[in-house]
C-alpha positions as CSV (number, residue, x, y, z in Angstrom):
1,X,-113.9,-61.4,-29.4
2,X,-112.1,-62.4,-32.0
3,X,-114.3,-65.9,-32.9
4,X,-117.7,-62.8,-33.3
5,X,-115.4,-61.0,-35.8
6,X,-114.8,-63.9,-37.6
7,X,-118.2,-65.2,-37.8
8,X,-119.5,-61.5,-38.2
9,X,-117.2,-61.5,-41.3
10,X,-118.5,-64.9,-42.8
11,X,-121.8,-64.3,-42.6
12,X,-121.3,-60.6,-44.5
13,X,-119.0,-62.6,-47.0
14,X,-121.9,-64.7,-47.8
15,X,-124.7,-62.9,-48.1
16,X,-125.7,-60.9,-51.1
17,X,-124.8,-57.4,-50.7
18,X,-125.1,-53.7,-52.3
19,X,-121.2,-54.2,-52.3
20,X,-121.2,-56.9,-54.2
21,X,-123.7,-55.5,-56.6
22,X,-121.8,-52.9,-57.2
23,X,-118.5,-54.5,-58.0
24,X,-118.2,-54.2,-62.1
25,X,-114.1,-54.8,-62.1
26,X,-114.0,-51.0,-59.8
27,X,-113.8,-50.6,-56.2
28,X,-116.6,-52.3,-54.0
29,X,-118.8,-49.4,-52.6
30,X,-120.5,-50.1,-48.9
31,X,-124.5,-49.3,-49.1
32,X,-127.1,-48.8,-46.2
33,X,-128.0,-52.4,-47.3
34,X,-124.0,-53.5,-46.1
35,X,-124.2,-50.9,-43.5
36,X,-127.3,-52.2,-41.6
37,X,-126.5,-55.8,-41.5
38,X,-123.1,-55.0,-40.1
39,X,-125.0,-53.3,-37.3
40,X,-127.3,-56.2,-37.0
41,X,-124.6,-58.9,-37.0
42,X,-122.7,-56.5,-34.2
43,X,-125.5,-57.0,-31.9
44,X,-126.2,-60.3,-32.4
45,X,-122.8,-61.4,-31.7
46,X,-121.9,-58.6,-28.7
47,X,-120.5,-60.0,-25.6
48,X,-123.5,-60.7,-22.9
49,X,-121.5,-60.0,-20.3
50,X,-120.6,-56.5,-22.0
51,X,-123.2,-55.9,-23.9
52,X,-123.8,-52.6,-26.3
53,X,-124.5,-49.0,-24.5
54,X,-127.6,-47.5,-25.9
55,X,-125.5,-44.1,-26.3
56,X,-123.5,-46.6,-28.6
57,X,-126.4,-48.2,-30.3
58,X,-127.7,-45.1,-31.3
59,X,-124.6,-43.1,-32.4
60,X,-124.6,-46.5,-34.9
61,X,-128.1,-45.8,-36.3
62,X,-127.4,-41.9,-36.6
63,X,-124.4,-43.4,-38.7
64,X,-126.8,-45.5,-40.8
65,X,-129.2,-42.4,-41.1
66,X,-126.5,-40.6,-42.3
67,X,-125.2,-42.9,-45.2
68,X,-128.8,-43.6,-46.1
69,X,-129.3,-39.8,-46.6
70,X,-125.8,-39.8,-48.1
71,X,-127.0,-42.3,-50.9
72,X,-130.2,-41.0,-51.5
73,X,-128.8,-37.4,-52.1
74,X,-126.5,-39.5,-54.9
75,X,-129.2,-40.9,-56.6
76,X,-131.6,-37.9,-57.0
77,X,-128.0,-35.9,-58.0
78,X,-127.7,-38.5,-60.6
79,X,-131.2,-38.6,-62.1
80,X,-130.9,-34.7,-61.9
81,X,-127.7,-34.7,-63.9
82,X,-129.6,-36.6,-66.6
83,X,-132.7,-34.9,-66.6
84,X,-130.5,-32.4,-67.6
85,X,-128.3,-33.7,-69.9
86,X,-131.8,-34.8,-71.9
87,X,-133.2,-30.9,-71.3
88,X,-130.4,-29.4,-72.9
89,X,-129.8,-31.8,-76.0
90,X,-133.7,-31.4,-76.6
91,X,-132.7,-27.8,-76.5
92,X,-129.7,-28.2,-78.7
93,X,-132.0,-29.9,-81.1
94,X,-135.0,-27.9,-81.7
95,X,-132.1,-24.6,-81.9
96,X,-130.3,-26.7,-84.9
97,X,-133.2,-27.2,-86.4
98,X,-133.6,-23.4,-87.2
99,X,-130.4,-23.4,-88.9
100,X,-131.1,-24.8,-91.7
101,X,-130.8,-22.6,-95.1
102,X,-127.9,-20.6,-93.1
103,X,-124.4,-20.0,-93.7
104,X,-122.2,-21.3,-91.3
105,X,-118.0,-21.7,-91.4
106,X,-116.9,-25.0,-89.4
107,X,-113.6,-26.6,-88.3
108,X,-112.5,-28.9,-90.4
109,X,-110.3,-29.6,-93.6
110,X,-112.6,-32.1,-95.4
111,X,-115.1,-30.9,-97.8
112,X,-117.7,-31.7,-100.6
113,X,-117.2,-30.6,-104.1
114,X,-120.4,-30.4,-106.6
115,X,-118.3,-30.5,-109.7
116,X,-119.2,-27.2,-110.4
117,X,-118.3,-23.5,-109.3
118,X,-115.6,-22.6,-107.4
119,X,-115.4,-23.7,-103.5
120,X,-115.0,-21.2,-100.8
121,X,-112.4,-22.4,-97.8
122,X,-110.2,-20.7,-95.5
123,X,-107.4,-20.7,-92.5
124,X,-106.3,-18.7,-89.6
125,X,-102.6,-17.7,-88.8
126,X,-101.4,-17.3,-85.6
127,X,-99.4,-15.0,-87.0
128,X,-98.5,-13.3,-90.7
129,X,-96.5,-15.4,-92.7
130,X,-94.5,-14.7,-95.7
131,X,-95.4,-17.8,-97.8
132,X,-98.8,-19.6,-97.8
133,X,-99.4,-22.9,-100.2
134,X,-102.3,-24.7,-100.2
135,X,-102.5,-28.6,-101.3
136,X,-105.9,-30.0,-102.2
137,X,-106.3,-33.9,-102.1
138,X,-109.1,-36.5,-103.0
139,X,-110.3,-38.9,-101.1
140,X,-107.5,-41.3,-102.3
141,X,-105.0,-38.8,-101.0
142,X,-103.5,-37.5,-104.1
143,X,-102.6,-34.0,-104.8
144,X,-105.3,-32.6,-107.0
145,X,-103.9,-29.0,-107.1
146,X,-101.4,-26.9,-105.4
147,X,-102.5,-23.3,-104.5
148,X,-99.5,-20.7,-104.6
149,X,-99.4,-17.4,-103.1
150,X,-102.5,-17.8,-100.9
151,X,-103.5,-14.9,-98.5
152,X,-100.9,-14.6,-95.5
153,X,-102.2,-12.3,-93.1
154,X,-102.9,-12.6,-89.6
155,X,-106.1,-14.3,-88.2
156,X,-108.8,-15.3,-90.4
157,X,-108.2,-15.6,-93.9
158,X,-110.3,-17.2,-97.1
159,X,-109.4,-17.8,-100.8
160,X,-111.6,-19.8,-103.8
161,X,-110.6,-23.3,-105.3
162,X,-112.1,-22.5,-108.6
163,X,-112.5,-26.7,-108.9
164,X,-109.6,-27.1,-111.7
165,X,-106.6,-29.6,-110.8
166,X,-102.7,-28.6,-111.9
167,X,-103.5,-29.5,-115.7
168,X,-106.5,-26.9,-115.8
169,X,-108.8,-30.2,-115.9
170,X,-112.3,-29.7,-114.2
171,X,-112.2,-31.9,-111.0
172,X,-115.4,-34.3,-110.1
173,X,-117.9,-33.9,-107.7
174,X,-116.8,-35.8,-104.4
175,X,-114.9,-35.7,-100.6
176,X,-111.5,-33.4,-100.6
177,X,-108.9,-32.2,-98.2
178,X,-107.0,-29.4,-98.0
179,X,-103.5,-28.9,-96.2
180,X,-101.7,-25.0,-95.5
181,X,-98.3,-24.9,-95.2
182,X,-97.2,-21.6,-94.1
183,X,-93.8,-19.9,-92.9
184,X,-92.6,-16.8,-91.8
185,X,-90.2,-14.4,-93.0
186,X,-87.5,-16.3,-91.6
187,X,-88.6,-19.3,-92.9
188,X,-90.1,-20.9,-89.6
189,X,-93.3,-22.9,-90.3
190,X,-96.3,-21.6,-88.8
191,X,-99.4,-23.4,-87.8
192,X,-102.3,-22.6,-89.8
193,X,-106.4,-23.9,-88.6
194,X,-108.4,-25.0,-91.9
195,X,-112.0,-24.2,-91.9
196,X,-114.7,-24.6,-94.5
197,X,-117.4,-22.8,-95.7
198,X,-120.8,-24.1,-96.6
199,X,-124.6,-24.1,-96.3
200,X,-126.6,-26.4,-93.3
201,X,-128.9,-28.2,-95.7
202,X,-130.6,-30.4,-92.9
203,X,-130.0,-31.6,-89.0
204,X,-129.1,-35.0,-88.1
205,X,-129.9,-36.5,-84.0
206,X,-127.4,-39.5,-83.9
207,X,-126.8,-41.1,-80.6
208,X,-123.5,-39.5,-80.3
209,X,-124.8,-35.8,-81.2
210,X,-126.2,-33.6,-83.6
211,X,-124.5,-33.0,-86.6
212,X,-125.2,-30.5,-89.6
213,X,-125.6,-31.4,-93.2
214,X,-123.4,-28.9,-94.8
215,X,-123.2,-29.3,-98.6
216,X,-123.7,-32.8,-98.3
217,X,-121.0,-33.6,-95.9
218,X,-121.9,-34.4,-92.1
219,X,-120.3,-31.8,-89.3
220,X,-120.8,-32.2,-85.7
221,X,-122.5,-28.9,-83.9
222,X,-119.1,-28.7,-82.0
223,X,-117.3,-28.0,-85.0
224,X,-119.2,-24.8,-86.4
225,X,-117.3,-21.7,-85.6
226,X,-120.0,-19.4,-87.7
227,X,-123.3,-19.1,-88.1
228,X,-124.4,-16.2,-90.5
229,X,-127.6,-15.5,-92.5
230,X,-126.4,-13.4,-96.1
């Protein structure tokens, strides 16, 4: 008995299998492909003088039947789950596409700057603080202007950069940051969320998602909070 393991085992081991296809540096997964030639390598090795019952022959196919239906019920699961992955980003795209010309206010604390006009951007406290300063950078990290006295209530709030730096200079047109530093009356920091404001001028489809054009600067769909016609 134990010589037919062994040679069962060798010829598996070399023969091309559905396990071996499946290896891609995970564990090896055993197909009806495995699971049949086990079965057919049983009987051609069984012990003539004890030979296979047919009760035991055919609880073995009902076994095959079963992983055969087992793997076909994975593959049409999988093709479903992408059917309808595709559906609803073909959705997700024609929708975005009717948001252009709208207002929307998005999750982020980077934002575009015409060189003109004042730019609209906002926060939410957790909770009211007593203090609220607001830095804004460039896009070489240095401190353009610092924004005392900024709104400190609690939830959503918004205030104007009116596009000057600390010397009452007009700032360029290009990329900025903003930072809120906030504390309470104690003097405990609180945790403030930046968002922007803006207007979707055009829809981008990238492989990794749609994005939104807002003022120039690209936002991913997941990072719009707002959407709001004025």
């Amino acid at each position: 008995m134990a010589t037919q393991v062994q040679t069962i085992s060798s010829a598996l081991s070399s023969a091309p299998s559905s396990a071996t296809a499946a290896q891609s540096g995970s564990t090896p997964v055993l197909g009806e492909d495995d699971f049949l030639k086990l079965l057919t390598m049983q009987m051609q090795y069984q012990d003539p003088m004890n030979p296979m019952s047919g009760t035991e022959f055919a609880s073995q196919l009902a076994q095959f039947s079963s992983v055969e239906q087992l793997t076909n019920i994975n593959t049409e699961l999988g093709q479903s789950i992408t059917a309808n992955s595709v559906l609803t980003q073909s959705i997700n795209n024609d929708l975005a596409a009717t948001f252009i010309g709208k207002d929307v206010r998005a999750t982020t604390n980077s934002f575009q700057y015409s060189g003109t006009g004042a730019a609209k951007l906002g926060y939410n406290l957790p909770s009211a603080a007593d203090t609220v300063t607001v830095s804004i950078t460039d896009s070489a990290g240095n401190v353009v202007k610092t924004i005392q006295g900024a709104p400190t209530g609690n939830g959503d709030q918004s205030f104007a950069w009116d596009g000057t730096d600390n010397s009452g200079n007009q700032a360029g047109a290009g990329t900025y940051k903003f930072s809120v530093q906030a504390t309470d009356s104690s003097g405990a920091s609180i945790t403030p969320s930046p968002f922007i404001y803006g207007t979707v001028s055009g829809v981008r489809f990238k492989s990794d998602g749609t994005v939104f054009v807002v003022d120039g600067m690209e936002v991913p769909l997941s990072d719009i909070l707002e959407i709001s016609q004025e």
